[in-house]
TIBADREN-528142 format. One record per residue: x, y, z of N, C-alpha, C in turn. Coordinates in nm, 3 decimals, padded with zeros to 5 digits. Example, Ala and Ser with C-alpha at 12.3 -4.5 7.8 and 13.67 -1.06 7.14 Angstrom:
BEGIN
[[01.319 -00.569 00.780] [01.230 -00.450 00.780] [01.320 -00.330 00.780]] [[01.285 -00.225 00.708] [01.367 -00.106 00.714] [01.290 00.003 00.787]] 
//
This chain:
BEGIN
[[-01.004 00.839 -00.796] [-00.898 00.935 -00.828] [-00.788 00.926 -00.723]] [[-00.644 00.919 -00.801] [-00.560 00.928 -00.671] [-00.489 01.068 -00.694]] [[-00.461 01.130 -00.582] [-00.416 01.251 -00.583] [-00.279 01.282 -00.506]] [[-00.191 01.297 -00.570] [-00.089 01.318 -00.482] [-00.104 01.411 -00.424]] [[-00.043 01.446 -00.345] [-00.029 01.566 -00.253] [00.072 01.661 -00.301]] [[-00.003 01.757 -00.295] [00.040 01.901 -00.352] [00.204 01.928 -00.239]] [[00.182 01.909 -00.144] [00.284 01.971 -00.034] [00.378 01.909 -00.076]] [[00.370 01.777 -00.107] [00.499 01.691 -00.125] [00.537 01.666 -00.243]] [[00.481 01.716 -00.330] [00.511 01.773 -00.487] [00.646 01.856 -00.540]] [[00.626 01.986 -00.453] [00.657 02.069 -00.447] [00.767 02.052 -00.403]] [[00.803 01.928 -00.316] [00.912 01.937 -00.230] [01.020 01.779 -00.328]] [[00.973 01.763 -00.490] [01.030 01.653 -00.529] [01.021 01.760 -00.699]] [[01.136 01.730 -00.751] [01.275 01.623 -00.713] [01.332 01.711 -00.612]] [[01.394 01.625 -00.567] [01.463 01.645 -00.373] [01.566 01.770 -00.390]] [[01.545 01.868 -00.432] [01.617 01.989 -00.438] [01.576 02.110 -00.331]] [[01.601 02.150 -00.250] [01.604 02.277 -00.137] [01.585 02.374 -00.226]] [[01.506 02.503 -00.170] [01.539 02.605 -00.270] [01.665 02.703 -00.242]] [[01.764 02.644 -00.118] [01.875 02.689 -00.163] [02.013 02.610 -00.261]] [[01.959 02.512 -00.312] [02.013 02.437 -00.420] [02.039 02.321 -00.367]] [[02.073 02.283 -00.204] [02.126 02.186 -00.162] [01.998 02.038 -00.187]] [[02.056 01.941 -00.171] [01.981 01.836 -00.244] [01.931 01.750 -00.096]] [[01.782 01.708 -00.160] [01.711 01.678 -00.022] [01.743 01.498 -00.031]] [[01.713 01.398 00.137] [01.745 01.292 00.054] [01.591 01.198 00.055]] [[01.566 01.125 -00.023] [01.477 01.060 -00.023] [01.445 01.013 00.133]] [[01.257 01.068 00.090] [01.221 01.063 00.252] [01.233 00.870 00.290]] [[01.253 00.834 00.434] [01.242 00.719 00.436] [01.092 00.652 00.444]] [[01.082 00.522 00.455] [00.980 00.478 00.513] [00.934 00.531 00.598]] [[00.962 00.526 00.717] [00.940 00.601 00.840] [00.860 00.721 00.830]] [[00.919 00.798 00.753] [00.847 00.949 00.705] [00.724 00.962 00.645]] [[00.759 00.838 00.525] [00.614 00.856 00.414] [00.507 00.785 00.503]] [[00.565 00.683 00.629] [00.415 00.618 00.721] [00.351 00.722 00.790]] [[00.464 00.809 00.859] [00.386 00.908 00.898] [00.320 01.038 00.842]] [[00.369 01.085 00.729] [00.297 01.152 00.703] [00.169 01.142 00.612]] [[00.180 01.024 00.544] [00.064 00.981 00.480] [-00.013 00.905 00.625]] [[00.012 00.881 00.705] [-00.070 00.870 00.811] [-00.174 00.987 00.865]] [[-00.095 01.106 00.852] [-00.150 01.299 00.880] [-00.239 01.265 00.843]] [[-00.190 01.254 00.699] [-00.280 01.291 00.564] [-00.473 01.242 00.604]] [[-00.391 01.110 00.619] [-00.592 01.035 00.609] [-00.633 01.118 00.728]] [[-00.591 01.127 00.884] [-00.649 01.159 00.953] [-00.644 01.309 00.924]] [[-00.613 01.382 00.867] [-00.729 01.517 00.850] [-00.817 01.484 00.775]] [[-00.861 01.385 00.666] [-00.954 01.423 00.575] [-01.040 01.367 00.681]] [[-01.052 01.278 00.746] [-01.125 01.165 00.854] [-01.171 01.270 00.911]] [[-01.075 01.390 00.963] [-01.116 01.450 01.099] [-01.260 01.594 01.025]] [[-01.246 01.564 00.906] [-01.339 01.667 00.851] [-01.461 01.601 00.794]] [[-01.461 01.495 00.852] [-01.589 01.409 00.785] [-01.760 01.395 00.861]] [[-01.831 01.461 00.819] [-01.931 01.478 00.868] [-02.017 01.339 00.995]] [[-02.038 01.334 01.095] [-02.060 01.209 01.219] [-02.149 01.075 01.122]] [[-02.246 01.128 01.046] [-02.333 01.087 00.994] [-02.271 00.993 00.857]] [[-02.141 01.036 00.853] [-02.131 00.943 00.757] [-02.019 00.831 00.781]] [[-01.987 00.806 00.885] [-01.910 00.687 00.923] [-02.042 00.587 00.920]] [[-02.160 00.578 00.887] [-02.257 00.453 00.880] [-02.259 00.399 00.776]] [[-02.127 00.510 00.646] [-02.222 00.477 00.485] [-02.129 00.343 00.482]] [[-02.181 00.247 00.373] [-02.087 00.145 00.340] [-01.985 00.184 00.253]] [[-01.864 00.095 00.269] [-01.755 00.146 00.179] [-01.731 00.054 00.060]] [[-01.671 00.042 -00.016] [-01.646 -00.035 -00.156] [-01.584 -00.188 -00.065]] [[-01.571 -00.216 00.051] [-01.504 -00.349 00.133] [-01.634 -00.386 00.161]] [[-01.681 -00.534 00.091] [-01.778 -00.604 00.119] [-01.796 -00.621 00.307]] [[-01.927 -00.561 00.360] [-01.942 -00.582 00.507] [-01.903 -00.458 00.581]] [[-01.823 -00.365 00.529] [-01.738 -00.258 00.634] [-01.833 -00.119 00.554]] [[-01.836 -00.045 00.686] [-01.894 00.062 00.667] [-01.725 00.164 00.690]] [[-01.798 00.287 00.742] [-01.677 00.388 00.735] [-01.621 00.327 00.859]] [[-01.673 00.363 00.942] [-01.640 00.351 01.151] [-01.548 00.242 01.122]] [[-01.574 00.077 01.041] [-01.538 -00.016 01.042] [-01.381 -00.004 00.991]] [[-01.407 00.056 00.876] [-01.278 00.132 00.767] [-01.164 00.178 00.882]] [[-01.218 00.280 00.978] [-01.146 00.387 01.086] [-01.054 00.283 01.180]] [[-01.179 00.166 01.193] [-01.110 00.099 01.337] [-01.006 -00.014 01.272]] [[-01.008 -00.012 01.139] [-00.894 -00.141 01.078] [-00.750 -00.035 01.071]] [[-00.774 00.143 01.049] [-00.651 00.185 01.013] [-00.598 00.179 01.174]] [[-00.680 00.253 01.262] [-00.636 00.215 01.408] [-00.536 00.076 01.467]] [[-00.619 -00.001 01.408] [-00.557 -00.146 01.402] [-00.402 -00.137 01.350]] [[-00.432 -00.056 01.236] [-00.262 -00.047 01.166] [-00.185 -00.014 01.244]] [[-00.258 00.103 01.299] [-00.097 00.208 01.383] [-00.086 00.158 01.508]] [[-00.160 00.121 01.577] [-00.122 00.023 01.694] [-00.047 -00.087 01.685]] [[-00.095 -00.157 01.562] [00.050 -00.282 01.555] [00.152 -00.269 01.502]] [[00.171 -00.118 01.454] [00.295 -00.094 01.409] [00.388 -00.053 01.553]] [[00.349 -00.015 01.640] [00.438 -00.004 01.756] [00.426 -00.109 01.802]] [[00.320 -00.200 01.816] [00.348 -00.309 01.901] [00.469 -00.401 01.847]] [[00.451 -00.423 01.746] [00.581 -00.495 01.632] [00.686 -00.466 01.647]] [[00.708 -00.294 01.621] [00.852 -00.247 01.608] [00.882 -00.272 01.718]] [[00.874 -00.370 01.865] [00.908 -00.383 02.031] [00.933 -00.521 01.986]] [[00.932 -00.580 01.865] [00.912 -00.742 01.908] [01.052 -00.798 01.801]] [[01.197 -00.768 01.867] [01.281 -00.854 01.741] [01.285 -00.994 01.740]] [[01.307 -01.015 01.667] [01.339 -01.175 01.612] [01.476 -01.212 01.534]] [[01.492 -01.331 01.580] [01.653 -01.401 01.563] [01.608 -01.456 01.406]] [[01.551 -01.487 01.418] [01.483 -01.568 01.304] [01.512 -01.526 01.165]] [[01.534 -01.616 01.043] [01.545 -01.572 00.894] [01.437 -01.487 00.853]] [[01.437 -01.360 00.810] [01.308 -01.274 00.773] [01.243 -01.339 00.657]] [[01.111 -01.311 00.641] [01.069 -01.361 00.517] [01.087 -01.265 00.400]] [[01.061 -01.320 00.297] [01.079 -01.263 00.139] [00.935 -01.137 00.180]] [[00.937 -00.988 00.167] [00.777 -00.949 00.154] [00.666 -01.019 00.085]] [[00.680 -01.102 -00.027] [00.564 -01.142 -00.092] [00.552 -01.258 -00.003]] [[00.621 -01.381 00.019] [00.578 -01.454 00.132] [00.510 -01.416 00.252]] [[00.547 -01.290 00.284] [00.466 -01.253 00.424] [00.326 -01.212 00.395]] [[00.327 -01.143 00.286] [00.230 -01.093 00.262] [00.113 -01.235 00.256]] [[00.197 -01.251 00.131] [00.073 -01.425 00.117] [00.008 -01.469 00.211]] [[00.059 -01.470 00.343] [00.050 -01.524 00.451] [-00.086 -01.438 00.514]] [[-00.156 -01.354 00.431] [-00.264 -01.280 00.493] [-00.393 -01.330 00.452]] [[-00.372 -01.380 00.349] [-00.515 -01.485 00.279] [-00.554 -01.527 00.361]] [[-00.512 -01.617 00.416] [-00.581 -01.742 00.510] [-00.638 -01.681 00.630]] [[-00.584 -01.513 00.735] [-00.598 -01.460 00.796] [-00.707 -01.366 00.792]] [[-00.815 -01.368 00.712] [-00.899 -01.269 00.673] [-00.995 -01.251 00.763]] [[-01.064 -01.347 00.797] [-01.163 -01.348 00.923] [-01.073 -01.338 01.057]] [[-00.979 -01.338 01.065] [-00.910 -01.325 01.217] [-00.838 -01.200 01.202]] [[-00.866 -01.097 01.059] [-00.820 -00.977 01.078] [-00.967 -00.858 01.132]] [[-01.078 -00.932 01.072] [-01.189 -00.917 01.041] [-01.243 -00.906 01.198]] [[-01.221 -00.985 01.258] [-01.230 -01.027 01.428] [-01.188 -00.932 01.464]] [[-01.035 -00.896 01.484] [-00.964 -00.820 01.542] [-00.988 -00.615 01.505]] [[-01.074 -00.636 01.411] [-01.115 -00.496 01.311] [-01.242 -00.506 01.456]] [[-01.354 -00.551 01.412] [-01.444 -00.549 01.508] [-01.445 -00.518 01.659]] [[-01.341 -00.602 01.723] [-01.299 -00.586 01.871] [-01.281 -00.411 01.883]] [[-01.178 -00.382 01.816] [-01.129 -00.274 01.796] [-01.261 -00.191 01.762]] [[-01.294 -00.177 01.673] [-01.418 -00.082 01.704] [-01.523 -00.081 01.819]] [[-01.527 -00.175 01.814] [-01.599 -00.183 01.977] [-01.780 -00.093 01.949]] [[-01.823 -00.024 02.058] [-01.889 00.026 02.053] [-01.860 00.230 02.043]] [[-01.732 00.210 01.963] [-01.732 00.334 01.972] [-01.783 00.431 01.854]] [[-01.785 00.497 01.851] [-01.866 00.612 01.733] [-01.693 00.620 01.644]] [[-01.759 00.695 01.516] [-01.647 00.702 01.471] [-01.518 00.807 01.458]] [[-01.611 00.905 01.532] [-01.533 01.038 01.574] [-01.458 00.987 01.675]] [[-01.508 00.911 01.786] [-01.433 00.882 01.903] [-01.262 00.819 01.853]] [[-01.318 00.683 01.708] [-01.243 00.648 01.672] [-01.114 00.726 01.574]] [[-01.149 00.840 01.552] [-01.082 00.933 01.443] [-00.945 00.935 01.566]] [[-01.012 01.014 01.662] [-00.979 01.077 01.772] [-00.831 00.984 01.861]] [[-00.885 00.850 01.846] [-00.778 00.725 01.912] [-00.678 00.717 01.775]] [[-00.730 00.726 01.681] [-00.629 00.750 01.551] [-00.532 00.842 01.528]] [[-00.579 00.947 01.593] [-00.441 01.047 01.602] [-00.363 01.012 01.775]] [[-00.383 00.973 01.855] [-00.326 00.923 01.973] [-00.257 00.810 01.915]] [[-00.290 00.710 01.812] [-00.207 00.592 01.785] [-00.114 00.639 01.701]] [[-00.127 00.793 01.620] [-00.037 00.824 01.513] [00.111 00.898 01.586]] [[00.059 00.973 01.644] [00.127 01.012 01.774] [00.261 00.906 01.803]] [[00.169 00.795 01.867] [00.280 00.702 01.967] [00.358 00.590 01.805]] [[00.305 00.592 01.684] [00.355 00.587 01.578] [00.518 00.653 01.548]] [[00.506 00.748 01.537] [00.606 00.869 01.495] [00.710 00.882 01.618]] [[00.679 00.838 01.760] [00.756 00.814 01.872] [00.826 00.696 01.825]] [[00.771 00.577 01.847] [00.845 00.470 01.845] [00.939 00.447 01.722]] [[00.876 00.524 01.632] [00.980 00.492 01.490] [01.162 00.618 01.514]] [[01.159 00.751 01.586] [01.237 00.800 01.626] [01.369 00.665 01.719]] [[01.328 00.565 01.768] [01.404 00.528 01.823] [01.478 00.397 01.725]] [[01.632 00.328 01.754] [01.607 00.247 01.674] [01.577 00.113 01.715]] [[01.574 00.000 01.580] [01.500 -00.077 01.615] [01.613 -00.220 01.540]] [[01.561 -00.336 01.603] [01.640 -00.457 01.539] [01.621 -00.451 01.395]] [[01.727 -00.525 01.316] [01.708 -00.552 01.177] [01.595 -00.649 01.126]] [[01.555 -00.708 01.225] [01.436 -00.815 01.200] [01.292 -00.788 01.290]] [[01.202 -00.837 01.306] [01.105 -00.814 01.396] [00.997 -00.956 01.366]] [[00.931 -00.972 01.508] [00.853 -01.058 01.474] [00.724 -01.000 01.464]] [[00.713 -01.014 01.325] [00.511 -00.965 01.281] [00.467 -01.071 01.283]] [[00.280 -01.016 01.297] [00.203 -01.141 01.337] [00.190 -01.247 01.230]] [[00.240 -01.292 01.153] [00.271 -01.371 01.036] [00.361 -01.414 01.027]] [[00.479 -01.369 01.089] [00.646 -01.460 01.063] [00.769 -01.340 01.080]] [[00.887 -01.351 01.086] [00.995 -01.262 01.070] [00.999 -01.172 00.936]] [[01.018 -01.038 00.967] [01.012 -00.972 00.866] [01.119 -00.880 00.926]] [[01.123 -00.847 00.792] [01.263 -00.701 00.801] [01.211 -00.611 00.848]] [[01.265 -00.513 00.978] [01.170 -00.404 00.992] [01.142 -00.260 00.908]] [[01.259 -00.286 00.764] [01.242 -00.185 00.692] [01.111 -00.224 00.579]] [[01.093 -00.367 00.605] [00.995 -00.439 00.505] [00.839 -00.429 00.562]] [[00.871 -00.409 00.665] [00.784 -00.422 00.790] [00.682 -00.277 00.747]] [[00.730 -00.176 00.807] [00.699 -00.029 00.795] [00.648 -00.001 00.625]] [[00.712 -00.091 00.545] [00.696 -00.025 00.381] [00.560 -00.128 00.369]] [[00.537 -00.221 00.438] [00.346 -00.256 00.441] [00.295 -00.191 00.490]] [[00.328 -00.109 00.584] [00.224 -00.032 00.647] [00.168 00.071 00.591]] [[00.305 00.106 00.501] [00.287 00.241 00.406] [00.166 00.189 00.299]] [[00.207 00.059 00.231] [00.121 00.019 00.135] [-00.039 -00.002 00.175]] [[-00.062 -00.048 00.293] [-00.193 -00.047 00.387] [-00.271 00.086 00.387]] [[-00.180 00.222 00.356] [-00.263 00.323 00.386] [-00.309 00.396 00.275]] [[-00.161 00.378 00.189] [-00.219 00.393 -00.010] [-00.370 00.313 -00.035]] [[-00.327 00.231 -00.046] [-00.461 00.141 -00.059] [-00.607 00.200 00.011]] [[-00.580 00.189 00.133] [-00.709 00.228 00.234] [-00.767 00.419 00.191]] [[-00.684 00.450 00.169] [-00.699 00.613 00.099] [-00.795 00.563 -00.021]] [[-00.720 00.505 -00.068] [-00.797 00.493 -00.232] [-00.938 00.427 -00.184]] [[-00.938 00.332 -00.112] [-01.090 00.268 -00.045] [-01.166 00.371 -00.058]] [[-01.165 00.485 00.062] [-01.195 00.567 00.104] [-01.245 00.649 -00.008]] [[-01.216 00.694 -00.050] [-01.208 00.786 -00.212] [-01.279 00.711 -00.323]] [[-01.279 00.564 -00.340] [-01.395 00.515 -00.397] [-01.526 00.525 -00.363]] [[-01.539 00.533 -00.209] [-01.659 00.498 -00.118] [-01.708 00.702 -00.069]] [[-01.676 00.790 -00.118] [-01.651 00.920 -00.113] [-01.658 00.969 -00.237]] [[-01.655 00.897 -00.393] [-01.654 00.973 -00.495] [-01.698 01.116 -00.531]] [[-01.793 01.203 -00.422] [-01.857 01.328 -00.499] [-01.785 01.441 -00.372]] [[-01.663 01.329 -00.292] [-01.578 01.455 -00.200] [-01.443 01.505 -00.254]] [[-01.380 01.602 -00.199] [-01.226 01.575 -00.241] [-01.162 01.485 -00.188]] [[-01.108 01.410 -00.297] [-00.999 01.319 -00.271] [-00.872 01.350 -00.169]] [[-00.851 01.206 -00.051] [-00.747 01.156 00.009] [-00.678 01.184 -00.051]] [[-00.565 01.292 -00.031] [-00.437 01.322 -00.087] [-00.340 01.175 -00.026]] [[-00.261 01.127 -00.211] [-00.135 01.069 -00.156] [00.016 01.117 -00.161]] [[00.046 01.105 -00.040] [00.203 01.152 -00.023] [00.265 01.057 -00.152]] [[00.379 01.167 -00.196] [00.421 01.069 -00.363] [00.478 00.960 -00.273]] [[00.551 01.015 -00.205] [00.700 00.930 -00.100] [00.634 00.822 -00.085]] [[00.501 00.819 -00.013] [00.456 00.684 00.006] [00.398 00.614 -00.113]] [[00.328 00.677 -00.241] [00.303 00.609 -00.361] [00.380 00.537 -00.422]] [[00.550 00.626 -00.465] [00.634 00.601 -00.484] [00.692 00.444 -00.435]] [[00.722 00.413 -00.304] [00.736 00.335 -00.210] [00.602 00.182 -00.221]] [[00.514 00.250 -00.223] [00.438 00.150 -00.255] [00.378 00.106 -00.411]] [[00.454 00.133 -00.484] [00.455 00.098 -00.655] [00.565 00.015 -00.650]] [[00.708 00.040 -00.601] [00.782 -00.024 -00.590] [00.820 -00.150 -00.519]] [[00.758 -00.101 -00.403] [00.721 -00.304 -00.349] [00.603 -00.338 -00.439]] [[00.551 -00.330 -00.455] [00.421 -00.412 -00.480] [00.458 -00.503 -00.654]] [[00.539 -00.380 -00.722] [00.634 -00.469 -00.819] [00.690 -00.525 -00.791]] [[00.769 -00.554 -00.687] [00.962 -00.635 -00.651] [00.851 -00.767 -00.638]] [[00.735 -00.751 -00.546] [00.632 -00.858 -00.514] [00.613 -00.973 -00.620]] [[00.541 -00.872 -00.706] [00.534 -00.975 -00.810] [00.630 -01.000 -00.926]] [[00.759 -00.947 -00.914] [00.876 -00.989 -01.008] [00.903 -01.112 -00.883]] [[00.920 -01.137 -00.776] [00.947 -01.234 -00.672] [00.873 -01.328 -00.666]] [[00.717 -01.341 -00.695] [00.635 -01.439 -00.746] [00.658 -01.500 -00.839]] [[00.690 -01.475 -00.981] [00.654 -01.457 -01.088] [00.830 -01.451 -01.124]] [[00.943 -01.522 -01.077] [01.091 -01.466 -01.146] [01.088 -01.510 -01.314]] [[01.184 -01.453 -01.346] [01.204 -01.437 -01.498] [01.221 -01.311 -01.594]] [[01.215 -01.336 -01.731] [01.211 -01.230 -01.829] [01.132 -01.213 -01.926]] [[01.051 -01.258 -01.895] [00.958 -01.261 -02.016] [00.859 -01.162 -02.052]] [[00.851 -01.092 -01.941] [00.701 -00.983 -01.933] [00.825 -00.886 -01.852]] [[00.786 -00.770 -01.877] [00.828 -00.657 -01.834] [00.711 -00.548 -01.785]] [[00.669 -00.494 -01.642] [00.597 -00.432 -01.612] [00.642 -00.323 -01.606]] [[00.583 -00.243 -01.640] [00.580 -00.080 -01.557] [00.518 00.027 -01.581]] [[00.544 00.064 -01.450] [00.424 00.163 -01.371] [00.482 00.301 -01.392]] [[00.497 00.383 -01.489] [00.576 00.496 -01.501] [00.504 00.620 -01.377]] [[00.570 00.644 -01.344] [00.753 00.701 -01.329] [00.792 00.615 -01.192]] [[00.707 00.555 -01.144] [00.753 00.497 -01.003] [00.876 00.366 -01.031]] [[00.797 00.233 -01.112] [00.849 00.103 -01.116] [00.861 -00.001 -01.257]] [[00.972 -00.044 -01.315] [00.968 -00.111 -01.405] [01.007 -00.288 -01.396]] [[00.973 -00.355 -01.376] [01.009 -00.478 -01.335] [00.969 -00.580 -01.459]] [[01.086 -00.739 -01.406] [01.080 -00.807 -01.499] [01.062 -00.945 -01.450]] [[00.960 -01.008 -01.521] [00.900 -01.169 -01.443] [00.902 -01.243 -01.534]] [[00.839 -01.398 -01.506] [00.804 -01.497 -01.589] [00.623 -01.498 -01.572]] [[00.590 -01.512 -01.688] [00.456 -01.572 -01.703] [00.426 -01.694 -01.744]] [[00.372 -01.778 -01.711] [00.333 -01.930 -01.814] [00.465 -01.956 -01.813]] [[00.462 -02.052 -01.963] [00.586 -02.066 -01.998] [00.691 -02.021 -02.032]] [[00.812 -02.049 -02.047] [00.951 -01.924 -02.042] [00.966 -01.847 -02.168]] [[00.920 -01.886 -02.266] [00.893 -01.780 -02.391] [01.055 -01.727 -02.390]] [[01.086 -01.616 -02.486] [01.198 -01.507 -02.504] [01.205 -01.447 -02.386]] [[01.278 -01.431 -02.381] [01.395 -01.319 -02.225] [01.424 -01.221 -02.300]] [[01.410 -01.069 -02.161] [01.447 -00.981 -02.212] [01.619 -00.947 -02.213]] [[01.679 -00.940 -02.271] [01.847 -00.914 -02.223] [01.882 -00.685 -02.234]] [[01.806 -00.667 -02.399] [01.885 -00.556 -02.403] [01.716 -00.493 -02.543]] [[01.707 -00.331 -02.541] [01.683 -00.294 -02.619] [01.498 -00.325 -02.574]] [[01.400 -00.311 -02.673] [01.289 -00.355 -02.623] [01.222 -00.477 -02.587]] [[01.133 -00.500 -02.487] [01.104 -00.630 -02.474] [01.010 -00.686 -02.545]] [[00.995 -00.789 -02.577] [00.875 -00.881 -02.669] [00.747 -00.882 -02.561]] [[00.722 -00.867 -02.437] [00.647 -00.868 -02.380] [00.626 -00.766 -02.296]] [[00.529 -00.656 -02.265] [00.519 -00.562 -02.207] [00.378 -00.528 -02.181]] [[00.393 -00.500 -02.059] [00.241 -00.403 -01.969] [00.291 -00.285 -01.909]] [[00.189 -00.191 -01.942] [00.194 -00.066 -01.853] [00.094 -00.075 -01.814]] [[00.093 00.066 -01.642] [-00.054 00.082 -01.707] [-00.008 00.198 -01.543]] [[-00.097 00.290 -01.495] [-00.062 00.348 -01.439] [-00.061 00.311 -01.267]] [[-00.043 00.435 -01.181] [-00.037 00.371 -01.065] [-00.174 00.303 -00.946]] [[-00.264 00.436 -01.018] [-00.377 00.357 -00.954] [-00.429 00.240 -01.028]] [[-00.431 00.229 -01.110] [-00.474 00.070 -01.181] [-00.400 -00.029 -01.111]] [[-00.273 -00.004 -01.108] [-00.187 -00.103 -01.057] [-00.184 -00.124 -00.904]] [[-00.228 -00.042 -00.851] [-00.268 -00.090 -00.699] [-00.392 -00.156 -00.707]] [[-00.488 -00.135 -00.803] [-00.600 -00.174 -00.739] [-00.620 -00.343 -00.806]] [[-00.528 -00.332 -00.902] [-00.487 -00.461 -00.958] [-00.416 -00.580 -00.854]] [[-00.315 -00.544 -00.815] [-00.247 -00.592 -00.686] [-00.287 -00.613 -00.594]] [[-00.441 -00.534 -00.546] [-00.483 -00.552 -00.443] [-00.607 -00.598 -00.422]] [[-00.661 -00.695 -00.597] [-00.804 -00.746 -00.602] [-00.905 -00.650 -00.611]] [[-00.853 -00.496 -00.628] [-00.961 -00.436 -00.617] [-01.011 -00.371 -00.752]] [[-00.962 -00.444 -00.835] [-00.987 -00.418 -01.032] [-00.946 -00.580 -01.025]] [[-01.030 -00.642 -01.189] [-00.970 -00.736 -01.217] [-00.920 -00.723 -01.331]] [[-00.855 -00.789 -01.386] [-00.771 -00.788 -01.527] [-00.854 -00.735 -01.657]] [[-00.924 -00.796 -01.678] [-01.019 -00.770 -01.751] [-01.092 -00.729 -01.742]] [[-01.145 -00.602 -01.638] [-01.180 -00.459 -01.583] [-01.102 -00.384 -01.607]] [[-00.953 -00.397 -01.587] [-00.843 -00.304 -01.643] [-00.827 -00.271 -01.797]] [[-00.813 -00.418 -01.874] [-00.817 -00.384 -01.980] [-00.915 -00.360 -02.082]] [[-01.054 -00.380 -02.054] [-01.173 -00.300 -02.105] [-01.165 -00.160 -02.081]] [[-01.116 -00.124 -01.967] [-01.118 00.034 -01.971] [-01.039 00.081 -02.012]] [[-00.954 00.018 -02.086] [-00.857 00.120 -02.171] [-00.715 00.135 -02.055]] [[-00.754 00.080 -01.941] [-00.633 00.165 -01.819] [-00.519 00.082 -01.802]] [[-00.527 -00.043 -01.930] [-00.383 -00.146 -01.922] [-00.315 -00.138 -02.097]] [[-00.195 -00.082 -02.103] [-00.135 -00.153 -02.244] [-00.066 -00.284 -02.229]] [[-00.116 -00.336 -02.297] [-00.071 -00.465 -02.327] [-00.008 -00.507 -02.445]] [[00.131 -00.507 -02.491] [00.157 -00.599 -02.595] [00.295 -00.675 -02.598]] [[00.240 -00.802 -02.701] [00.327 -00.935 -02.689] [00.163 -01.036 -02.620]] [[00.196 -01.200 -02.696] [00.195 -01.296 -02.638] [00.143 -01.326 -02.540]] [[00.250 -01.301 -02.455] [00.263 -01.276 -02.299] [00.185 -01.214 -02.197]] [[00.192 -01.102 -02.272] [00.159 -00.964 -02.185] [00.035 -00.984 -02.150]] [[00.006 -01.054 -02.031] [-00.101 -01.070 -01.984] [-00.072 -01.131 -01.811]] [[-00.165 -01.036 -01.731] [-00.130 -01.055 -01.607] [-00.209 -01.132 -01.518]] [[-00.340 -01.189 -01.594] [-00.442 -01.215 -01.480] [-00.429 -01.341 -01.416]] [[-00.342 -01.428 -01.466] [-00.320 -01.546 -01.377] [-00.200 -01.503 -01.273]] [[-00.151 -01.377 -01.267] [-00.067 -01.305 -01.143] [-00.119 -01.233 -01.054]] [[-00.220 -01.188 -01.045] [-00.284 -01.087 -00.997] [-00.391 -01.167 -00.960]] [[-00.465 -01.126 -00.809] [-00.363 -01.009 -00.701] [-00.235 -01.054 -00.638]] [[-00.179 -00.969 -00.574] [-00.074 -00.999 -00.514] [-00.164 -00.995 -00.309]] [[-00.214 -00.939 -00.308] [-00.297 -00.939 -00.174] [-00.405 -00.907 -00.222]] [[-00.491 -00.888 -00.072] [-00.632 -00.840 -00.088] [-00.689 -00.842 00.025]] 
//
């Protein structure tokens, strides 16, 4: 189940309740506060159950704790590091994490160390902390991440997508608790890259995705078939937002999606599984 968050509900569409109009929160905002978010549910989680395993082949909870740690620490370490360099496309950078799996896997481990997972909750709000500092200041238009030059507005909107995702982990591996609230700002934000992703993989017109109300995008599949120009398309998928993350992120497969009823599909075309995932 994904759950938006009630607080930030309330506070969309971006209207004040003295009429004046709010502006779309930035990146910056939705990292940190969907950052809050996990660490209260974390901070209410009984000691005994950072041992259970989580839906990530090998990782228990503690393991889960010390990869988000991992996040918010290299998000300050990064935002210190500009680069002259041509940024990459996000889906190129991203790509660039496949091959990195065991040396993220390494670096998850180090990081946990021998600590318990409360200890680790605990370094999680100290890293969220020096998070929300470093992003107050500004920063170059580029940065060097550990993968290549990236935009630092491209930069921060993975991080956001890192924690959507890892919520939903969490909440698979938790099914009989209340659900990880998601900030929309950051759902929002991360529906929308994760489409531009694969319209940038995948250019063209032939298939039209979307994720209502967040993202509607338009790619090539296979061969070039009809283009969409105007009016409806010959090729179309919906399907909602948690399907579509967990689609994107290897964590549904295509044909898990569409047995359960949680993909429309029609046209030809309309078929995603030689696109998917986009990470994992």
């Amino acid at each position: 189940m994904l759950l938006v968050c009630k607080r930030c509900t309330r506070r969309h569409p971006c209207v004040r309740q003295d009429g004046s109009v709010r502006s779309r929160a930035t990146a910056a905002e939705s990292l940190v506060e969907q950052s809050r978010v996990l660490l209260a549910w974390l901070s209410e989680l009984p000691d005994e159950e950072y041992a259970r395993p989580t839906v990530l082949t090998g990782w228990d909870v503690r393991m889960l704790v010390a990869h988000l740690l991992l996040i918010e620490r290299g998000t300050v370490r990064v935002l210190g590091l500009p680069s002259s360099e041509k940024p990459l496309s996000p889906y190129a950078f991203v790509a660039r994490y496949r091959p990195s799996v065991e040396a993220i896997a390494a670096s998850t481990a180090e990081t946990a160390g021998e600590h318990s997972g409360p200890e680790l909750v605990v370094a999680l709000g100290e890293a969220i902390d020096a998070v929300k500092a470093a992003l107050t200041g500004s920063h170059p238009p580029v940065l060097q991440a550990p993968r290549g030059p990236f935009r630092t507005e491209d930069w921060i909107e993975t991080r956001v997508i890192e924690l959507v995702v890892h919520a939903d982990d969490l909440n698979r591996t938790f099914p009989e608790r209340a659900p990880i609230p998601v900030v929309r700002s950051a759902l929002g934000r991360t529906m929308r890259s994760l489409a531009q992703m694969l319209a940038d993989a995948h250019p063209g017109r032939s298939v039209e995705v979307r994720i209502p109300p967040y993202a509607a995008v338009q790619c090539g599949l296979g061969d070039p078939g009809p283009t969409h120009t105007r009016g409806t398309p010959p090729n179309v998928v919906e399907t909602d937002a948690l399907t579509f993350l967990r689609l994107a992120t290897g964590r549904m497969s295509w044909a898990e999606a569409v047995g359960a009823g949680a993909v429309h599909a029609s046209g030809l075309r309309a078929d995603l599984s030689g696109a998917l995932p986009l990470l994992s």
